[in-house]
N, C-alpha and C positions, 0 to 999 in steps of 0.2 A: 619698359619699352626696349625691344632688339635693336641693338647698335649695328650700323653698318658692318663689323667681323664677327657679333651673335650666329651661333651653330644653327639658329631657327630659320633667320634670313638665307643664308648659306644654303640650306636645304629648301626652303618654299622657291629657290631662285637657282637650283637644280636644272642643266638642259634636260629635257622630256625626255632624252634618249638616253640617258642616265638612270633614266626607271626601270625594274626588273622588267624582262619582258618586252621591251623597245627596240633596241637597237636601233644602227643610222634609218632603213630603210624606211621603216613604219615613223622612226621621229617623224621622216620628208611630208608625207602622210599626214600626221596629227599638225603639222605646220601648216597644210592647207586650212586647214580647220580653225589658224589663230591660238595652237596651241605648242607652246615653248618652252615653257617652263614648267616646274609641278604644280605650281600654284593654280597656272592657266589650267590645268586639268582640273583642279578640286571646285574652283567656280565654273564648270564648262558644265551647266547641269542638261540636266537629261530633255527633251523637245516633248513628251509622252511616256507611260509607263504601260507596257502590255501587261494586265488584271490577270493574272492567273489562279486567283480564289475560286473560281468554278473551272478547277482542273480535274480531270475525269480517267477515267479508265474508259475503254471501247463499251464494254457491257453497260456504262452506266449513261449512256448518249443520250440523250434528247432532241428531239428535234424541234429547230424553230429557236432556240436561245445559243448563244454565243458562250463557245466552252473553250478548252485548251486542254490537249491531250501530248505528251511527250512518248518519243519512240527514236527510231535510228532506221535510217532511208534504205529501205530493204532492194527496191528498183526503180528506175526510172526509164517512162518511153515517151515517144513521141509519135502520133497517127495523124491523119488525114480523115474528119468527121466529116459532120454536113456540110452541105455547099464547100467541101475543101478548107473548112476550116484550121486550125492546125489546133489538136486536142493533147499537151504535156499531161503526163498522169506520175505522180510520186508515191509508190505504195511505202506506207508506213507501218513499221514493225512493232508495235506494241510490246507492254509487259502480259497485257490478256486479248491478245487480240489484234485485229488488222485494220487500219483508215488508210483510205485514199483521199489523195489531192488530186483535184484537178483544174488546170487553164486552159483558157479558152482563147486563140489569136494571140498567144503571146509563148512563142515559140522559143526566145531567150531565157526559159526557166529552164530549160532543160542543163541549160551551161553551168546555171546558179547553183547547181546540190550536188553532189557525190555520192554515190553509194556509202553504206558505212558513216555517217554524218550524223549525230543524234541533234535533233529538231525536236522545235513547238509548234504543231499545227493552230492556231486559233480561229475561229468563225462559227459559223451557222450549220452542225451537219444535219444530215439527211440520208436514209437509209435506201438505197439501192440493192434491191435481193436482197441478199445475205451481208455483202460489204456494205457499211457507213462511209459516209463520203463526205469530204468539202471541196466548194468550189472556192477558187482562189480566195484560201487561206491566208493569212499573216504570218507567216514562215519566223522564227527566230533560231539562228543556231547558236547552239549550245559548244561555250569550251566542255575540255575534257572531263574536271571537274566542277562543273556549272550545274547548280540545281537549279531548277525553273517553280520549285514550289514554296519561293522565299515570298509570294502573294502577288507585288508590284515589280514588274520588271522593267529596267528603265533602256529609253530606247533615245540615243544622241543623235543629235544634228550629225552627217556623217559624211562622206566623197569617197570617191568611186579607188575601190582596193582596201577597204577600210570595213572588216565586218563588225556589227553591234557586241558580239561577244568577243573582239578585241578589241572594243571602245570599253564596254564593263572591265576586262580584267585590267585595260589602263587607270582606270578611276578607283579600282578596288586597290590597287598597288600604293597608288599615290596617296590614297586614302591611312593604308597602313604606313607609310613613311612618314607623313605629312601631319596627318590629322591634328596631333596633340602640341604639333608646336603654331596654329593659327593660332592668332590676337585677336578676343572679344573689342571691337569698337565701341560699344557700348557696356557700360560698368551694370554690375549685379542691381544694382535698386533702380537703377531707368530700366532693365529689362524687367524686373518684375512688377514695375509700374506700367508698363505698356502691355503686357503680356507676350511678349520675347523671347522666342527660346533662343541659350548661348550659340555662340556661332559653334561649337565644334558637332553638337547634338544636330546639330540643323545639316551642318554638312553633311552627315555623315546621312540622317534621315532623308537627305532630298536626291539623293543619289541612289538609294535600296533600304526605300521604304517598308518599313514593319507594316503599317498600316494605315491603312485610306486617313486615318484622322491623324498620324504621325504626318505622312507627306504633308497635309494642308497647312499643319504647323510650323512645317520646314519653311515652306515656300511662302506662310504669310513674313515670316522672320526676316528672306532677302528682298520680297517687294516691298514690306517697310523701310528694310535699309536705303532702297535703290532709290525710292518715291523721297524720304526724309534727305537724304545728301544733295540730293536734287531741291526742294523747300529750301535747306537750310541755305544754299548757297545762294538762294534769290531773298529770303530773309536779309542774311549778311549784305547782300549789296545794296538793298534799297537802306539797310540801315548805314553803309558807308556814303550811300550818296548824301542825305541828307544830317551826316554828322559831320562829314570835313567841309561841307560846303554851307555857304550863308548867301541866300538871293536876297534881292529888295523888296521891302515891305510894300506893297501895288494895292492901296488900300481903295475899295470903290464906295464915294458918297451917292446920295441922290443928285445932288449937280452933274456928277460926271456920269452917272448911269444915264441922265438925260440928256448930256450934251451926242454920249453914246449912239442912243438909240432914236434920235435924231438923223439920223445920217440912215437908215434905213428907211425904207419906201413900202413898209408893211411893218403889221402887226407879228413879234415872236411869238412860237407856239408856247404852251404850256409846260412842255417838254423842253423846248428849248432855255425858259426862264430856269427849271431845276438845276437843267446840268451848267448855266454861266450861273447859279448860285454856289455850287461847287466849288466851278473853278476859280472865282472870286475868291474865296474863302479860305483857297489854297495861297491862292497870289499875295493874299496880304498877311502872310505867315512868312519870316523870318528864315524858313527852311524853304530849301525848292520844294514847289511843282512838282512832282513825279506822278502825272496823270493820263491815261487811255481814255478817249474818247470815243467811244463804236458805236456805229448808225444805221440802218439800213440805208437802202440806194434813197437820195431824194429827200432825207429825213433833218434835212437843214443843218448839216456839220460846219459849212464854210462859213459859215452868219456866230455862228456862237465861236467856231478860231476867229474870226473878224473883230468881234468883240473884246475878249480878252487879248488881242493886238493891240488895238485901239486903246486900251486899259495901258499897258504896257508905255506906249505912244505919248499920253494925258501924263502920267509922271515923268516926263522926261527921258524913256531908254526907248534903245534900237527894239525889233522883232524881226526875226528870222521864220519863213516858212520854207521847207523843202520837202519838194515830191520828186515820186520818184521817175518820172516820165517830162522831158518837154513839151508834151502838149500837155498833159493836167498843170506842170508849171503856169504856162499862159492861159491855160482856163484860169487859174487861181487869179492873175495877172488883172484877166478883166474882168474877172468877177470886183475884184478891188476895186478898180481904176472907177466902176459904176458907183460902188460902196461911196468911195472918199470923193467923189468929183467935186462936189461941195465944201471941202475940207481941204487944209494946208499942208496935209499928213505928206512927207515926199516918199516916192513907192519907185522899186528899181526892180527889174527883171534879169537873173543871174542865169545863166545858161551854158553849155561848153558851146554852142555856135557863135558866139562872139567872138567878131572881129577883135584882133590882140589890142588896138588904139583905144576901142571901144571898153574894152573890158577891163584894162590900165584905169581907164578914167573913172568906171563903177568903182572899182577898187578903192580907189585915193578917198572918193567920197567917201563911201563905207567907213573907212579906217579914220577920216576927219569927223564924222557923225552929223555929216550935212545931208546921213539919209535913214529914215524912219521905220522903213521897211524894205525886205528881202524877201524877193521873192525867187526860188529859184531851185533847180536838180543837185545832184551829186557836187557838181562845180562848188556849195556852199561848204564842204567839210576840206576842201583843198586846204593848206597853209596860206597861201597868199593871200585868202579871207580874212582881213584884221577888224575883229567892230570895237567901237570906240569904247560903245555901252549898251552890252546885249542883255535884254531883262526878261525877252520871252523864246523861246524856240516851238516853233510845232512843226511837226514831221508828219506827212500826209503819207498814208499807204503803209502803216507802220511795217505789217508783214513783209515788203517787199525790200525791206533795208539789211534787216541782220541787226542783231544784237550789239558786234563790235560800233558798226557804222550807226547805231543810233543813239551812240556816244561819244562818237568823234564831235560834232558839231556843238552838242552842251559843252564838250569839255573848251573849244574855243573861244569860249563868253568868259563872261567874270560873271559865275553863279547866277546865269540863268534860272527863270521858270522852264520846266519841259511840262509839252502838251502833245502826245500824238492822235493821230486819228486814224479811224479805218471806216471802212464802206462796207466791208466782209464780215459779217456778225460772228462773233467768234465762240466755236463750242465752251462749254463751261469749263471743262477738262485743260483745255490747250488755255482757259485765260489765266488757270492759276501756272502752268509751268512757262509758258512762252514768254508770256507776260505779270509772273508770281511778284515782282519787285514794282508796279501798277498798281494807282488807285483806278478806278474804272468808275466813267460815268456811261451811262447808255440812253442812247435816244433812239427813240423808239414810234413819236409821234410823225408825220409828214405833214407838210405843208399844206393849211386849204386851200382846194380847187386842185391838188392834184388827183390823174383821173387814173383806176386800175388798166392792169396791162390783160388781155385775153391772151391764153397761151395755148394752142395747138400742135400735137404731138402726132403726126400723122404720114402719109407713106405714097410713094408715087403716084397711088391712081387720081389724090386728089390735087398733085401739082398743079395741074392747069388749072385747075377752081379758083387756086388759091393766089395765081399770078393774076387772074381775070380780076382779084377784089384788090389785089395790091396795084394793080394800072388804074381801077377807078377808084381809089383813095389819092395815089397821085393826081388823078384829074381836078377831086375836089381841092387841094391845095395842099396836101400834105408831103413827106417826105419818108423817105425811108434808108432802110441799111440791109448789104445783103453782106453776112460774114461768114468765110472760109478760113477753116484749120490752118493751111499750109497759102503761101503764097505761088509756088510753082510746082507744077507736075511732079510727081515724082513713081518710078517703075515699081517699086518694090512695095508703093504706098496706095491702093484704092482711093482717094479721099479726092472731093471735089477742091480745086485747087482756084486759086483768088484770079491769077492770071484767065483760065479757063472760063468761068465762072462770065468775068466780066466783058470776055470776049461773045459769051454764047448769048447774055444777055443782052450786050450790044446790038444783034443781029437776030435778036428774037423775040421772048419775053418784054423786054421793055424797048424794041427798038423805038427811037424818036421820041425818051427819052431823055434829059441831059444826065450824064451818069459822069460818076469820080472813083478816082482809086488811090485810096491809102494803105500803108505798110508800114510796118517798124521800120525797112530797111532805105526807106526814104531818105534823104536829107530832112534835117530838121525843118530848114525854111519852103521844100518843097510840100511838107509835111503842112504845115501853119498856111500854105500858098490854099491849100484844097483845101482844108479845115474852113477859111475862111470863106471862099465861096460857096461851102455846105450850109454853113449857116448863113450866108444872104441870099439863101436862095437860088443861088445860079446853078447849083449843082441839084437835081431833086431826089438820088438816089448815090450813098456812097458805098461801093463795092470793098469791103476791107477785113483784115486778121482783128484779131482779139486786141491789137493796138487801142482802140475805142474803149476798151472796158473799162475806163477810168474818163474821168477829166471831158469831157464831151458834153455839152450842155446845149444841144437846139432842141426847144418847145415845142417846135414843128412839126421834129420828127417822130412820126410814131408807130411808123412800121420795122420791123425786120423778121428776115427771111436768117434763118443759121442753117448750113449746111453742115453737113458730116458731125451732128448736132454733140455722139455718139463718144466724140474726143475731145469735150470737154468738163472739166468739173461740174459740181453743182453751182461751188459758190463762183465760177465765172461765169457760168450763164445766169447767175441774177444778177451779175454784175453788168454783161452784155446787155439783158433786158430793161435792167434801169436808166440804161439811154432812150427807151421809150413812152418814160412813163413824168418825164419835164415839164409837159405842162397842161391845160385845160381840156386835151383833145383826147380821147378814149385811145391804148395802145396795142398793139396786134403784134405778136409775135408767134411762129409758126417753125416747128424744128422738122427738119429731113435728116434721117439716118440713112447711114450705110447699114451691114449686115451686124446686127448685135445680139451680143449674150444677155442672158437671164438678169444680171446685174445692171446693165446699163438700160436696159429697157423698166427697172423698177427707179434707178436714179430720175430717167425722162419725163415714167409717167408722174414722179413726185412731183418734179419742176412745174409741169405743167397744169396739177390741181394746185400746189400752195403758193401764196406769192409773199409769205412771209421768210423775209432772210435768216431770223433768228434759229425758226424751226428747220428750215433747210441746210441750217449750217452743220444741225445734229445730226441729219439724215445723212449727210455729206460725212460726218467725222464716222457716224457709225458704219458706212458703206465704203469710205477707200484708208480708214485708220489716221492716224496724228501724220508721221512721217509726210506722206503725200500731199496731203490736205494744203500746209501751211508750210510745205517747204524746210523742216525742221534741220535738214544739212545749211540750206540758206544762214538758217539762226546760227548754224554750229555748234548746235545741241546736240552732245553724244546721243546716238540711240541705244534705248532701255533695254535690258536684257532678260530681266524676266517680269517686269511689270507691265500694265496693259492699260492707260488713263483711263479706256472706258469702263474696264471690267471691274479694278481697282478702284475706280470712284472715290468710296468711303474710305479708302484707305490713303486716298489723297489727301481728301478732305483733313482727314484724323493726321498727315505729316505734318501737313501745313501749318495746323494749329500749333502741334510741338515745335516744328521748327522756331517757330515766333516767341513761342514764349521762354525757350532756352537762348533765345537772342537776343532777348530783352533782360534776362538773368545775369546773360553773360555775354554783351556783343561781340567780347574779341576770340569767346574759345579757348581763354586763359586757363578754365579746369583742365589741370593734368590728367584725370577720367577719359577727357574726350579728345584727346592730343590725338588717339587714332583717326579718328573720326573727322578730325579738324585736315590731317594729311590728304585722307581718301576724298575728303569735300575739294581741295586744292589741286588735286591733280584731275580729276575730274570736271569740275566748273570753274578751278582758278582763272586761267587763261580764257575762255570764252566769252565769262563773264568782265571780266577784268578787273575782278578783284583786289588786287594789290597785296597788301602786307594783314594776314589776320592773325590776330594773336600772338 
């Protein structure tokens, strides 16, 4: 292992402008890029490789396939074709022979070549007269000494003054300085037990690839690394949480299963009995809790947390629930209040809009253990939170917390159970890295008597149809939602905006009417002011932002209208839509776009034929990627560098297993073998995850 004054360290940890060939100016340059050192250069791998295996001479062209021909920029003009178009042409000087390039409206190529410049034409030619032509070509220039016939030519993420062949001769430089003093992280018999190639081989291949099946071996080498330190570090922690800590045994009889289920005013689903068999079974297990709860919209998530509360409650300990929104808070609130009304259970509503007397006084309880349950936002992970005897925690909205923050509040108890939930069915891909350190139950069943939602995906001519059906649903007794993107106009932003909206319909569409308006930016209590008259009715239509997407439970309502449909995800438009679909009444839901691309118009048309959240969540992952989906900076989850969840798949699958089973071998990482491995795990998910001390 290189000691901090090792010649190996010393040189991997080289400023970049120290590399032959750099100097300050280009260092400034490669620093855009994230690149610093030499090392940052030997992992800076290449974005694409231009194929130059069907490289050609002029005479031996084809037309119609994609070839690559080398020469040196013999001229270059610039004309005026049809309708004025503006037509660059680069005649290229062959070894036998003559190709031209040409562009078409794209008049800054002329600036990009020089005469005297040896280039790679690559594309599709086509024979004109006697010259072969291509039309905007893939240009690569070539250093002085650069051959283009090494088969795979690698082509870097790059910024503007910075050309590809002095991004190669940066990599080839570093390559020769650097190569042989890199540290394999993984020892000779786990590489040849996985099928591994050593790190220097792989370097060296994944930057100027010999061949198509050398590259693939490179690059499965770093997306195994990158995918396994990622596993291992979520392996490591669920193995830390459940080894330094010890919860209370919450054992459930038939007596208290039926003192339980007693207190409900319906039959649980079939679905529901699985996943509180689960979580029982956890509960009365001597180790916490570490369990994911995911449901779709409606699919009875709050009845089986109620439960295992209530379990928690029957043995004598506190339970803490925290969402992450004030009004989902006081949805949960009275959802409870109904639950327990019959029951002795004491239940407090924690909030940051409490008054400071008011809030002093939850407090004192809390911390005397004169109170049963918590209900409450962020306000619960403060310090000033003391519970007496916390035995259950669940976290509603898991994705919306972050990793650190859904550890803050366990760690306040004395060995808590954890339970979280979600509403957002979560791709398979994102359940093992988001939430890899998760046992995962899923419910998947709804509620009887709930009624499907009809989803129409449709365009100006039919607006007024579709106000005419939504005034005579209001007329029969129902209710509705109409939600905008943005709450106020904005110049730079087309989008139908919530103030607008609710003005136009005021005095239009639904005038006479009673209509409401909610916003994030509300006051809380004016927030819960309107909330409350929505659901009794006084309000019959609430004009609002995506604030509603959670926590909103009227039966009633079961229309909505979404504007600017176009700017939201998948999984929050079924999240929006599942506020329609509460209870017995059939629900209607109807998207208007603005002007959209290719993409959001195949997102729409999904939404609107599936009403399944699980499959939508796929559609969703496979169409805006991990990063976006689930907010992955939120987690503070490095982003991957050369791995891809979806593409990768199997290859996740296959870390995950390893990761587990070398942590069941060895939890602390104490093999000297993998002292590398155990570092690059630490500086990478140490701090995120909050690892603590391994090994």
């Amino acid at each position: 292992m290189a000691s901090k004054e090792s010649p190996s360290l010393k040189t991997l940890s080289l400023p970049v402008r120290y590399l032959r060939g750099v100097g300050p100016h280009r260092a400034e340059l490669l620093e855009k890029l994230g690149l610093r050192f030499v090392h940052d250069v030997l992992f800076y791998f290449p974005r694409d490789y231009l194929d130059l295996t069907d490289y050609r001479e002029v005479p031996d062209l084809e037309e119609g396939k994609v070839q690559s021909v080398e020469g040196v920029i013999e001229e270059i003009e610039s004309r005026r074709g049809y309708r004025a178009r503006t037509v660059v042409g680069i005649l290229l000087r062959c070894r036998s022979g003559y190709l031209r390039g040409v562009w078409f409206n794209l008049p800054h190529i002329r600036d990009q070549y020089s005469v005297g410049q040896r280039v790679v034409f690559s594309g599709k030619p086509r024979q004109q007269g006697i010259l072969w032509e291509m039309a905007h070509p893939l240009v690569q220039v070539l250093g002085e000494d650069e051959s283009p016939r090494s088969g795979l030519l690698p082509i870097y993420p790059s910024t503007e003054g910075l050309q590809q062949w002095e991004l190669r001769q940066v990599a080839r430089n570093a390559l020769e300085l650097a190569l042989e003093l890199v540290e394999d992280a993984f020892p000779a018999e786990y590489r040849e037990a996985h099928r591994l190639w050593p790190i220097r081989q792989a370097l060296a291949e994944i930057h100027f690839p010999s061949s198509r099946e050398h590259l693939e071996m490179a690059r499965r080498r770093f997306i195994y690394q990158e995918l396994f330190l990622l596993q291992l570090a979520l392996a490591i922690k669920r193995a830390q949480q459940q080894a330094a800590r010890r919860a209370p045994s919450l054992l459930v009889s038939p007596e208290i299963d039926r003192r339980i289920r007693r207190l409900f005013p319906f039959e649980l689903t079939p679905g529901q009995n699985q996943v509180i068999s689960e979580i029982t079974s956890d509960m009365g297990q001597t180790k916490p809790m570490l369990r994911l709860l995911q449901g779709d919209v409606g699919s009875g998530k709050t009845v089986v947390a109620a439960y295992a509360m209530l379990l928690a409650v029957v043995h004598g300990y506190q339970t803490a629930l925290m969402a992450p929104t004030e009004v989902l808070a006081r949805q949960h609130a009275r959802t409870f209040e109904r639950v327990l009304r019959s029951s002795r259970v004491r239940q407090v509503l924690l909030t940051g809009g409490l008054a400071p007397k008011e809030r002093e006084t939850i407090l004192a309880k809390i911390a005397a253990g004169q109170v049963d349950m918590v209900i409450g936002t962020q306000a619960l992970i403060q310090q000033t939170v003391q519970f007496k005897k916390l035995g259950l925690v669940v976290i509603d909205e898991q994705h919306k917390f972050g990793v650190r923050q859904r550890a803050a509040l366990k760690a306040s108890g004395e060995d808590p159970h954890y339970l979280v939930m979600t509403a957002t069915p979560i791709p398979r891909t994102l359940m093992m890295t988001l939430f890899g350190d998760l046992d995962v139950s899923t419910l998947r069943d709804s509620p009887p008597g709930r009624q499907k939602v009809r989803t129409f995906l449709t365009d100006e001519s039919r607006r007024a149809k579709w106000w005419e059906f939504f005034r005579r649903k209001l007329r029969e007794g129902r209710q509705g939602y109409v939600v905008t993107p943005v709450v106020e106009d904005d110049d730079e932003l087309d989008l139908v905006s919530l103030e607008r909206a609710y003005e136009a319909l005021s005095n239009g569409e639904l005038e006479g009417f009673r209509l409401g308006l909610i916003h994030g930016r509300m006051p809380g209590e004016q927030k819960e002011s309107v909330m409350e008259a929505f659901r009794r009715g006084k309000i019959q239509v609430l004009a609002c932002t995506s604030v509603i997407e959670v926590g909103i439970d009227v039966p009633n309502a079961t229309l909505m209208t979404i504007e600017n449909a176009e700017r939201f995800g998948l999984a929050q438009l079924h999240q929006l839509r599942g506020r329609i679909s509460r209870g017995s009444y059939p629900g209607y839901c109807c998207l208007f776009t603005g002007e959209i691309n290719e993409q959001a118009k195949k997102r729409l048309q999904a939404f609107a034929a599936i009403s399944d959240g699980f499959e939508l969540a796929e559609i969703d992952f496979a169409l805006r990627g991990p990063g976006e989906l689930f907010g992955t900076k939120q987690h503070g989850m490095p982003p991957m560098k050369i791995a891809d969840f979806e593409r990768d798949h199997s290859v996740l699958l296959e870390t995950r297993d390893d990761a587990r089973k070398l942590v069941e071998r060895d939890p602390g990482l104490a093999n000297p073998a993998f002292a590398l491995l155990r570092r690059q795990m630490l500086a990478r998910y140490g701090r995120v995850l909050d690892l603590g001390d391994v090994g």
